[in-house]
NUZADREN-64126 format. One record per residue (C-alpha): residue number from 1; x, y, z. Coordinates in steps of 0.05 Angstrom, whole numbers, plus 5000, padded with zeros to 4 digits. Layout:
N
[kero NUM; [X; Y; Z]] ...
% end
This chain:
485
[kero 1; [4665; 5036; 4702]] [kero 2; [4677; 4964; 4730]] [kero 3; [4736; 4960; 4682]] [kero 4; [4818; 4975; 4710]] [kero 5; [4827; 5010; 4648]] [kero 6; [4760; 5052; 4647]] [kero 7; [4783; 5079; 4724]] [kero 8; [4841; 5084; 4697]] [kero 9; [4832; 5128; 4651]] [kero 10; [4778; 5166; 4681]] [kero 11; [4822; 5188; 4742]] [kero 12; [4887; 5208; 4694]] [kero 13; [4835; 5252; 4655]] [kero 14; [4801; 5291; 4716]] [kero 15; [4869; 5299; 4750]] [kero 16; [4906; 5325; 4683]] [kero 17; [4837; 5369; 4665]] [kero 18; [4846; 5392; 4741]] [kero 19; [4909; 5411; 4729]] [kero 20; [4903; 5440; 4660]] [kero 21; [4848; 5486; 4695]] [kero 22; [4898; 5509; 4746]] [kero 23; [4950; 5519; 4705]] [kero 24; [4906; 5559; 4656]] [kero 25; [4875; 5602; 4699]] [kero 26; [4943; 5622; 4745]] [kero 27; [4970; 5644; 4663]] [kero 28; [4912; 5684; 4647]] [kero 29; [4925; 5724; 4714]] [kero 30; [4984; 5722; 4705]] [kero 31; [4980; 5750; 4630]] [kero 32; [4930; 5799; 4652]] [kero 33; [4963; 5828; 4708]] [kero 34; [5027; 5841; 4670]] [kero 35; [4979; 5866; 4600]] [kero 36; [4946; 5912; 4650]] [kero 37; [5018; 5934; 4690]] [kero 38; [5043; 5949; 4612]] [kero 39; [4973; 5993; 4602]] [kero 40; [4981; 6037; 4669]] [kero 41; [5066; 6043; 4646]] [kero 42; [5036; 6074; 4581]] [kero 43; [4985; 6120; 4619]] [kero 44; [5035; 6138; 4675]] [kero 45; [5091; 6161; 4618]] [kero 46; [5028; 6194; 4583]] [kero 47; [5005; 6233; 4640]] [kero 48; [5081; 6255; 4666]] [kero 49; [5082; 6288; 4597]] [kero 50; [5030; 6335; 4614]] [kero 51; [5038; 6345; 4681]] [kero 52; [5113; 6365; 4655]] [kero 53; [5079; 6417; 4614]] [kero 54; [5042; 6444; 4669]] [kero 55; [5090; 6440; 4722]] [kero 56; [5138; 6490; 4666]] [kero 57; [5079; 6539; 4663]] [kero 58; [5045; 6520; 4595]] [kero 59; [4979; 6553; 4590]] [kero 60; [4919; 6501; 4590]] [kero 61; [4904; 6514; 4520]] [kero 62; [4965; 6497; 4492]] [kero 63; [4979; 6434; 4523]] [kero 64; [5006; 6382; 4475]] [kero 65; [4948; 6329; 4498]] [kero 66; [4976; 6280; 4448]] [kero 67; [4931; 6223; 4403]] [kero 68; [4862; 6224; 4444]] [kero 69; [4845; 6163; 4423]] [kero 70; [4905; 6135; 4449]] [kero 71; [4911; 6168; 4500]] [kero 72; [4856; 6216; 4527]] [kero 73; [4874; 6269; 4589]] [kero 74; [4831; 6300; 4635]] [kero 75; [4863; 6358; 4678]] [kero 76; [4830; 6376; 4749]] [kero 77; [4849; 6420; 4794]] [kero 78; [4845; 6406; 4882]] [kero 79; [4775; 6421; 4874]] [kero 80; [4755; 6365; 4826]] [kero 81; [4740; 6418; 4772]] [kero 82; [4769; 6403; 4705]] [kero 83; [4816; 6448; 4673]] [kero 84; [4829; 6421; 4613]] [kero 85; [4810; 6352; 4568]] [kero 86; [4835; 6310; 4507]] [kero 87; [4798; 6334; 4451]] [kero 88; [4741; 6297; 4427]] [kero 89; [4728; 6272; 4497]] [kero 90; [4655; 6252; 4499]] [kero 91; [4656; 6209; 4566]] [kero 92; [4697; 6192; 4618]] [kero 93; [4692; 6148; 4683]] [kero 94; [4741; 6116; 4723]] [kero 95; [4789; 6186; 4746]] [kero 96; [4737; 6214; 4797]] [kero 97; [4697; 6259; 4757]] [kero 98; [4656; 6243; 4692]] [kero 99; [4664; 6328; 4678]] [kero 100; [4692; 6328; 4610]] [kero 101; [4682; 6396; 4587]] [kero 102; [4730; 6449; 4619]] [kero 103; [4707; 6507; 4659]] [kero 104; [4694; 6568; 4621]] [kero 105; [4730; 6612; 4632]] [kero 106; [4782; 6560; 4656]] [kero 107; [4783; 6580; 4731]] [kero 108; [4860; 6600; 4759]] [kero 109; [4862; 6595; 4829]] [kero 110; [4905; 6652; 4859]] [kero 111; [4965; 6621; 4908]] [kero 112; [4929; 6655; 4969]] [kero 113; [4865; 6595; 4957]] [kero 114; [4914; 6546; 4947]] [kero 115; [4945; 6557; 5024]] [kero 116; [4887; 6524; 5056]] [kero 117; [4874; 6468; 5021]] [kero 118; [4948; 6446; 5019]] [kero 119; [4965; 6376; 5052]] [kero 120; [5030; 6386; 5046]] [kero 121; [5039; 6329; 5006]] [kero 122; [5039; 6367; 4942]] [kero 123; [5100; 6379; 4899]] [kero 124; [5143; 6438; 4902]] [kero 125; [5127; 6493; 4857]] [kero 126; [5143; 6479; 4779]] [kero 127; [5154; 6412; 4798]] [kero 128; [5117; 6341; 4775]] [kero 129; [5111; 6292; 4834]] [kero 130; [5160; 6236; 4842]] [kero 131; [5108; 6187; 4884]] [kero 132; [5080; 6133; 4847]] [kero 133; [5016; 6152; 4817]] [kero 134; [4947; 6127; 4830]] [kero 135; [4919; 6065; 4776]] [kero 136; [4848; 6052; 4760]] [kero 137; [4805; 6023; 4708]] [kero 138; [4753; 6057; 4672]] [kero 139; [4721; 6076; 4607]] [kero 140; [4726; 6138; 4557]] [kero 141; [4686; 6149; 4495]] [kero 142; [4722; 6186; 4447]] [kero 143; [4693; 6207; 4371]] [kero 144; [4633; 6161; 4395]] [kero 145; [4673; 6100; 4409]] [kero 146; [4676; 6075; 4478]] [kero 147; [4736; 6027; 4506]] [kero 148; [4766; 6014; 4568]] [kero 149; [4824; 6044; 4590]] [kero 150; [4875; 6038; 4659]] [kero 151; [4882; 6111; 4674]] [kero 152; [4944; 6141; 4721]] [kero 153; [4942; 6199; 4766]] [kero 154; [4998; 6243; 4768]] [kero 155; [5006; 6306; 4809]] [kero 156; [5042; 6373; 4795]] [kero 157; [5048; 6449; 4814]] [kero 158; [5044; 6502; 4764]] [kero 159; [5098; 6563; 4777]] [kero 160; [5044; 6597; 4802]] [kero 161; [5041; 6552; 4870]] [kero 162; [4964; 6512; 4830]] [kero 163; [4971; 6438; 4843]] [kero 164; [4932; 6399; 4782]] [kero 165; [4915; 6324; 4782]] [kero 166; [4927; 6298; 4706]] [kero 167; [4883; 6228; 4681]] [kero 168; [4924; 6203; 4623]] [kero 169; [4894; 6131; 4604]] [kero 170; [4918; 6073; 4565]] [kero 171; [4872; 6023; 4524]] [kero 172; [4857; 5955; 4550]] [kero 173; [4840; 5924; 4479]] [kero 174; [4905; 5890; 4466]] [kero 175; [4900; 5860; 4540]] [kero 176; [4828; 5839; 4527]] [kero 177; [4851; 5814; 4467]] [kero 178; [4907; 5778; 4482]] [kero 179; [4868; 5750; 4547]] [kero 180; [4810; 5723; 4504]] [kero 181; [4861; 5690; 4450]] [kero 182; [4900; 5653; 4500]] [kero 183; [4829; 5638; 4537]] [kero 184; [4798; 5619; 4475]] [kero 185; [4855; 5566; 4460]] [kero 186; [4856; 5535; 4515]] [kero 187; [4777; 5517; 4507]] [kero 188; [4792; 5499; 4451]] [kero 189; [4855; 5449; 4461]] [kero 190; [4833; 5422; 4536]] [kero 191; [4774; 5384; 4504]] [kero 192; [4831; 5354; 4463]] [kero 193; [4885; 5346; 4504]] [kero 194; [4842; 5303; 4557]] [kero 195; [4827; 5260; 4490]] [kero 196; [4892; 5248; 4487]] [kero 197; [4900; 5239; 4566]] [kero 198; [4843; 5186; 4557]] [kero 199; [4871; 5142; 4499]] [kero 200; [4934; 5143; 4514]] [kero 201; [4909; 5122; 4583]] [kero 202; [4871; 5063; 4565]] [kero 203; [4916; 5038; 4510]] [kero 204; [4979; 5046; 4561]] [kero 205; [4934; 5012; 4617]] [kero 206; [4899; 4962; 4568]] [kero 207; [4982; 4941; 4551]] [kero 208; [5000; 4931; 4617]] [kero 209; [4937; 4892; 4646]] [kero 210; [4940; 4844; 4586]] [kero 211; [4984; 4797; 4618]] [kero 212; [4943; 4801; 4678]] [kero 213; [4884; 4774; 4635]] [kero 214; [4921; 4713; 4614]] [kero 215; [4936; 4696; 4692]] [kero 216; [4856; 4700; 4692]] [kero 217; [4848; 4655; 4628]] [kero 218; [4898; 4609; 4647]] [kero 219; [4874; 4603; 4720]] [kero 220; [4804; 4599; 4690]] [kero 221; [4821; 4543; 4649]] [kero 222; [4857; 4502; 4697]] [kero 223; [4799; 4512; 4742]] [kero 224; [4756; 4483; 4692]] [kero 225; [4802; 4430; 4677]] [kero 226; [4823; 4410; 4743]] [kero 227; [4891; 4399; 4722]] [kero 228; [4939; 4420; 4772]] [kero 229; [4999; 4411; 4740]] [kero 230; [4991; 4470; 4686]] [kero 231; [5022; 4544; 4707]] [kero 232; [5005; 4617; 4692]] [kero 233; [5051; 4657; 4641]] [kero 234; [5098; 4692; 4665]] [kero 235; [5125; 4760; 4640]] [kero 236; [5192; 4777; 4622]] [kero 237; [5189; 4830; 4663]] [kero 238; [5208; 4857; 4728]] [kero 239; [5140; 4885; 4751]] [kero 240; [5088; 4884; 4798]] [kero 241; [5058; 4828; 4748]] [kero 242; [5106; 4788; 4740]] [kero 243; [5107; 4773; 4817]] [kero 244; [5039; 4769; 4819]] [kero 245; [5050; 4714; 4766]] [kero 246; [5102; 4676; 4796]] [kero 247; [5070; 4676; 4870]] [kero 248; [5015; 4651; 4828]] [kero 249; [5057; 4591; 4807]] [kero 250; [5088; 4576; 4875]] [kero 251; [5018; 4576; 4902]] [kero 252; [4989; 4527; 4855]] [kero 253; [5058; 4484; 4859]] [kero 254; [5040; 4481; 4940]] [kero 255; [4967; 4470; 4912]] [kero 256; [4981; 4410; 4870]] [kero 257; [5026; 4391; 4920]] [kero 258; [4980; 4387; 4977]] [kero 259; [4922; 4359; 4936]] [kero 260; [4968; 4297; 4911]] [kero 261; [4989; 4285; 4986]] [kero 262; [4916; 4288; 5006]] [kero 263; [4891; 4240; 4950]] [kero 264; [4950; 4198; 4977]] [kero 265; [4927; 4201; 5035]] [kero 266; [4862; 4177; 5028]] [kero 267; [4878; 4116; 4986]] [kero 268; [4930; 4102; 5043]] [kero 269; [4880; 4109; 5097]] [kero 270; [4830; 4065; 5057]] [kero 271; [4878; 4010; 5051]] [kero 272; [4903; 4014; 5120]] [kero 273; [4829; 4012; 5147]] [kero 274; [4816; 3955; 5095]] [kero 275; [4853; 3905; 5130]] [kero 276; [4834; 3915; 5209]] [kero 277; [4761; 3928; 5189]] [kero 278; [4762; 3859; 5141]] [kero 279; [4800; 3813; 5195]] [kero 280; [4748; 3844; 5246]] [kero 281; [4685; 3828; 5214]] [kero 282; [4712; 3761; 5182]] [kero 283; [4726; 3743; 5260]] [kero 284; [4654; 3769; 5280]] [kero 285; [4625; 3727; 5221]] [kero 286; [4661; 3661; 5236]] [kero 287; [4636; 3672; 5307]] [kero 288; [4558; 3679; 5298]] [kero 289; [4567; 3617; 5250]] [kero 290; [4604; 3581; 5302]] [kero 291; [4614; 3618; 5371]] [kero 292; [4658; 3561; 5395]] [kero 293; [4711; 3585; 5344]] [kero 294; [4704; 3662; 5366]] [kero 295; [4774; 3691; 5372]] [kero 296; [4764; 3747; 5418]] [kero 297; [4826; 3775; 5444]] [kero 298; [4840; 3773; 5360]] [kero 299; [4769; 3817; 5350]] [kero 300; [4807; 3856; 5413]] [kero 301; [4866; 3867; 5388]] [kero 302; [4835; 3885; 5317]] [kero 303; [4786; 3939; 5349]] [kero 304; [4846; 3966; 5384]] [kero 305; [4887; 3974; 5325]] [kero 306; [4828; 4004; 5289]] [kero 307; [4820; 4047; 5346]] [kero 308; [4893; 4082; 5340]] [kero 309; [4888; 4086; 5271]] [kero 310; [4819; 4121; 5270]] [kero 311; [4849; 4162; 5320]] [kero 312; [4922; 4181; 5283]] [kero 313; [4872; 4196; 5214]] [kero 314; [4834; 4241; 5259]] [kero 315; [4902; 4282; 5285]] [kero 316; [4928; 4290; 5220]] [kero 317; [4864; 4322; 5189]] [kero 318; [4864; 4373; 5246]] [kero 319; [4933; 4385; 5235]] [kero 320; [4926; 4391; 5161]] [kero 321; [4869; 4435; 5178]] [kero 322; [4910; 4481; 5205]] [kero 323; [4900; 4473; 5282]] [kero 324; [4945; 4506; 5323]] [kero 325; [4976; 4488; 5390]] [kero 326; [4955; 4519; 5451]] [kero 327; [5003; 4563; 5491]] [kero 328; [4998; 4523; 5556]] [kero 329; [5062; 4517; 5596]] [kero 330; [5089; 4438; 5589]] [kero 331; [5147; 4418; 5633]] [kero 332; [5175; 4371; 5592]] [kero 333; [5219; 4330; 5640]] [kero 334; [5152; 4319; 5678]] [kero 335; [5122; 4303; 5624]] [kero 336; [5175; 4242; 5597]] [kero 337; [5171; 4210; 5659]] [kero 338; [5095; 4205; 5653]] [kero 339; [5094; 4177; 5591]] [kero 340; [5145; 4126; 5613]] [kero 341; [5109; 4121; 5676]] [kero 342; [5051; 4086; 5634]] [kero 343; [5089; 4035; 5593]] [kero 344; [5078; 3977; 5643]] [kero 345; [5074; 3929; 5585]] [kero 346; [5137; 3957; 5537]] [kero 347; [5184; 3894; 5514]] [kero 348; [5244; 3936; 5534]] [kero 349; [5233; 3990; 5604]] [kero 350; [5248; 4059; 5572]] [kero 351; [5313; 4093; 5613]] [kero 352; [5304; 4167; 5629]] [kero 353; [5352; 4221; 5635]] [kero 354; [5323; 4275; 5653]] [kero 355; [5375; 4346; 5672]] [kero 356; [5351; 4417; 5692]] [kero 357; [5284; 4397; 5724]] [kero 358; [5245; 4458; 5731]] [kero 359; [5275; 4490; 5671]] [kero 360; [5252; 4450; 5620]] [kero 361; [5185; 4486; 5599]] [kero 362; [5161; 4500; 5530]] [kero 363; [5090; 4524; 5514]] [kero 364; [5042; 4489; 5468]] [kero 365; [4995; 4436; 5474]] [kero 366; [5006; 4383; 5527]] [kero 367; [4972; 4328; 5499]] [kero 368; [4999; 4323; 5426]] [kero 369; [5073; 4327; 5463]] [kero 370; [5051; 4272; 5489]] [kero 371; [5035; 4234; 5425]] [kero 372; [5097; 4262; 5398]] [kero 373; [5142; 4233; 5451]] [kero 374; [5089; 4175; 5450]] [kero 375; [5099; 4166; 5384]] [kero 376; [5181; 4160; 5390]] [kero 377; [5180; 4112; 5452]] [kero 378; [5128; 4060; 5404]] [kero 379; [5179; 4062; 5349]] [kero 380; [5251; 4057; 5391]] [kero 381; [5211; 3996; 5431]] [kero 382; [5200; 3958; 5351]] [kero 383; [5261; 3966; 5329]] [kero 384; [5308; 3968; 5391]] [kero 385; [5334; 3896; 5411]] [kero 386; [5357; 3907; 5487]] [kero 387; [5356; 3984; 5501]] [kero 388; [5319; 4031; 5490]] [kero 389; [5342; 4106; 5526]] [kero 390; [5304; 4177; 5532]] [kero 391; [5336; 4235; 5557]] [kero 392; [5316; 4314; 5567]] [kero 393; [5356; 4369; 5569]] [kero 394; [5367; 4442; 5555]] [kero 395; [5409; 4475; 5494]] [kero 396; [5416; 4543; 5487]] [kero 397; [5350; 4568; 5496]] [kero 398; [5314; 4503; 5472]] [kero 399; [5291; 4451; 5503]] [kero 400; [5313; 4380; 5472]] [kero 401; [5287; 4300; 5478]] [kero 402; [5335; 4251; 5459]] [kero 403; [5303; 4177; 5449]] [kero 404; [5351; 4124; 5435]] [kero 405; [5352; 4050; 5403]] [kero 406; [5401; 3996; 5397]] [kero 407; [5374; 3970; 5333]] [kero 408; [5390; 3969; 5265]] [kero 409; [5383; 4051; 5255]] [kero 410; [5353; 4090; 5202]] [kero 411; [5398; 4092; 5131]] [kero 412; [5423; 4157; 5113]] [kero 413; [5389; 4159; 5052]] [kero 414; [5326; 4148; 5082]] [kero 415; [5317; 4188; 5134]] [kero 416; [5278; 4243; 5108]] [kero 417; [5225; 4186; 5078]] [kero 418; [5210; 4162; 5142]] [kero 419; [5175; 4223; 5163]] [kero 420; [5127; 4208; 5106]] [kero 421; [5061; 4187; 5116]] [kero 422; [5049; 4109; 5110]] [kero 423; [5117; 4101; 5101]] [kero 424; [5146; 4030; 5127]] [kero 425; [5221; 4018; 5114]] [kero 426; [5222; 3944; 5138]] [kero 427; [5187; 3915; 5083]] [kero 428; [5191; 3849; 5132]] [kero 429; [5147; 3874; 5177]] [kero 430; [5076; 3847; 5188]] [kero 431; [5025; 3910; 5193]] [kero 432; [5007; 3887; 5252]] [kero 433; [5077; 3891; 5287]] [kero 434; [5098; 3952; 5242]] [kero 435; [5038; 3993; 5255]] [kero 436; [5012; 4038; 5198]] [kero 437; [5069; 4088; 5185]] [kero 438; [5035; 4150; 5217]] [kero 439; [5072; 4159; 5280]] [kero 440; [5137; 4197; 5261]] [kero 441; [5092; 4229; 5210]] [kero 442; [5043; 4264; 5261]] [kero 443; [5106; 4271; 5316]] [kero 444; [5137; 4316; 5256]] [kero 445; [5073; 4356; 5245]] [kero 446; [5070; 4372; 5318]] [kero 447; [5134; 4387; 5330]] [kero 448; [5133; 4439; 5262]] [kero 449; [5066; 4471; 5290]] [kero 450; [5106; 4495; 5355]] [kero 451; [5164; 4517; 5327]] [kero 452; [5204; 4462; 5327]] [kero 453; [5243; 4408; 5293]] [kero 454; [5247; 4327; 5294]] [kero 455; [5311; 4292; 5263]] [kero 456; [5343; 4222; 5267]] [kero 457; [5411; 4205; 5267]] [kero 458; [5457; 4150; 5288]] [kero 459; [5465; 4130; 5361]] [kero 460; [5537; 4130; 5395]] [kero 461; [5527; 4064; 5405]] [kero 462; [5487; 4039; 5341]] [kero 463; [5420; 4044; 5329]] [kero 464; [5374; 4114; 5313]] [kero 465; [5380; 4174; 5349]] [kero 466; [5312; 4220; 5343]] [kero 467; [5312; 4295; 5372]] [kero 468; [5264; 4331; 5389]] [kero 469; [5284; 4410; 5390]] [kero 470; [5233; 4459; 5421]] [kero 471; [5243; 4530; 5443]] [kero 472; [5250; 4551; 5513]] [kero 473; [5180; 4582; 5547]] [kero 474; [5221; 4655; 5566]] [kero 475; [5221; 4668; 5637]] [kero 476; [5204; 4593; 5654]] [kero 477; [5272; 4578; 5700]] [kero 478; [5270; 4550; 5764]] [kero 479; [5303; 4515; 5816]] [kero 480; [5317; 4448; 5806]] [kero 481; [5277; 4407; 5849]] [kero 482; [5308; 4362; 5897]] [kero 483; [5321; 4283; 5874]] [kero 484; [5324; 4298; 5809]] [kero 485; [5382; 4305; 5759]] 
% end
């Protein structure tokens, strides 16, 4: 039962064998009821005969009873005492009195008994009542056979004012008969038909999982084999599976994907780390050999730069990691002129534009904000040549940073690569003035983690243009505070 197909087929069978049941069982009462309503339509035509006879005056004696074995009568008067019977009656039960022999001499009740035991319910006299008569199931035996029989009670009043009750019965056989065929099919085709239910089941089941189980071979073999690049199979059709197989594919493409930038990644990070860590312990080891040639502001400098890097490395793991941002409120404006606040030692003094103070918030995570607009002021100060320019505003709803160089700008064609990792477009560069290509990198991932977006573009004047486009904290407007503008 650990098998699709096995549940499969196991539930279609009990719910079509719980149906069958149903179904079976409402037609046999069904069948019965209208077999037994077919019966008591034979009695009650039986028993109107005779009671006609009677209600016209026919002596008891000379009633026509008709086939007794078809129909057998029994004839009682308001006292329960019978009159007159079907010959060869042996037994009776099922009309209120088992009497089947006749009183003898047959009593006839004068019309002065009859007064007080009259209901007045009865029919007039010489007349056969027109109510519906009274049905009930019983037995007669008749020439020593016995059979069941649904016997009807009509009522009638002889011309002499004597109100007789006359049994006529119908046999049951042919609805017992008919009952037990139909009952003994369906036994008999129910085992089969849930046979059916079954294979048809699992073969119907086993056809539509089978591309299922090459998705499982085929992820099990590229599991095995490590191999990234190979994809599922998908169906030609439209299905469930077929969705299943190509979200399958997209999810191994972003897989692969992420895998190859990872092992990129690494080597990257290896080779960057290569170089500061080399010229670092090169310096260290010309300096215990001869401490009067130890360079250190160079060991400084090289610790420092190992230090940033160590640190950007350790930022984009969390961030590949999946770390979100807090949802702290950041007043960006504030925040700008802190960062610029601190760049005592920048080649070129950052300018600052900085409009709607106090409305300028965003939520997220103060400190990577800070790297991200960190990150932009380090890159407009190595490429800029005598401004460099850094302006906040709002924009319908969002909140926007604007950094600005004079330099050489950013080609068109590359400025999606330079939000790559390790990415350096001035080949001319030495390392050590052209850092290791992770800034715009990791001030991309931040930005994407709260909700917003990083571009470049060309400057009015020249140079790059990189903006920073965050949504608006809701509800975060205030009153500008005085001096600022």
């Amino acid at each position: 039962m650990r098998s699709v197909r096995a549940r499969a087929a196991l539930g279609a069978t009990l719910v079509v064998a719980v149906a069958l049941t149903v179904a079976g069982l409402a037609v046999l009462t069904v069948l019965r009821g209208n077999l037994t309503d077919r019966a008591g339509l034979e009695a009650e035509v039986a028993a109107r005969e005779v009671a006609g006879e009677l209600a016209l005056g026919v002596a008891y004696g000379d009633l026509e009873l008709g086939d007794e074995d078809t129909h057998p009568v029994q004839v009682t008067d308001e006292a329960g005492r019978v009159v007159a019977v079907s010959k060869d009656l042996e037994a009776i039960s099922g009309t209120g009195t088992a009497q089947v022999v006749p009183a003898s001499p047959a009593p006839v009740p004068s019309p002065d008994d009859d007064d007080d035991d009259d209901d007045g319910n009865d029919p007039a006299r010489g007349e056969v009542s027109s109510d519906p008569p009274d049905f009930a199931n019983g037995t007669a035996t008749v020439g020593g056979e016995t059979a069941d029989y649904r016997f009807a009670a009509v009522e009638a009043t002889t011309d002499q004012d004597v109100t007789l009750t006359v049994h006529a019965g119908a046999p049951l056989a042919a609805e017992q008969e008919a009952v037990n065929t139909v009952r003994n099919s369906m036994l008999t085709g129910l085992p089969l038909m849930l046979l059916v239910v079954a294979g048809v089941t699992w073969l119907v089941t086993r056809r539509a999982l089978r591309p299922v189980e090459g998705i499982r071979q085929e992820l099990a073999a590229i599991t095995a084999s490590e191999d990234l690049g190979r994809r599922v199979p998908e169906p030609d059709s439209r299905d469930e599976i077929a969705r299943l197989a190509r979200t399958t594919n997209e999810t191994l493409t972003v897989l692969e994907a992420s895998v190859d930038r990872q092992r990129r990644f690494v080597a990257d990070a290896s080779h960057e780390l290569r170089s500061p860590i080399a010229s670092l312990r090169t310096q260290l080891e010309v300096g215990a050999a001869h401490p009067e040639l130890l360079d250190v502001p160079g060991a400084v400098a090289d610790t420092v730069r190992l230090q940033v890097l160590a640190a950007d490395l350790l930022l984009l793991a969390r961030l590949d990691a999946g770390e979100r941002p807090g949802r702290t409120p950041v007043d960006l404006g504030a925040l700008v002129r802190e960062e610029v606040s601190q760049r005592a030692a920048d080649r070129i003094p950052p300018e600052v534009s900085v409009a709607d103070a106090g409305q300028l918030e965003v939520s997220g995570s103060r400190g990577q904000l800070a790297r991200v607009v960190g990150n932009l002021l380090d890159n407009a100060e190595r490429h800029a040549e005598r401004m460099v320019a850094v302006s906040v505003r709002g924009d319908r709803g969002d909140v926007l940073v604007e950094v600005t160089d004079d330099g050489s700008g950013v080609p068109e064609a590359e400025r999606d690569r330079i939000f790559e990792r390790f990415v350096r477009l001035d080949d001319a560069r030495s390392r050590d003035d052209g850092g290791a290509g992770l800034g715009l990198a990791i001030a991309r991932d931040v930005a994407s983690r709260h909700e917003g977006t990083l571009t470049v573009g060309s400057a009015p004047g020249g140079g790059a243009l990189f903006t920073l486009r965050l949504p608006g904290r809701t509800g975060a407007g205030q009153e500008p505070a005085a001096g600022e503008g």
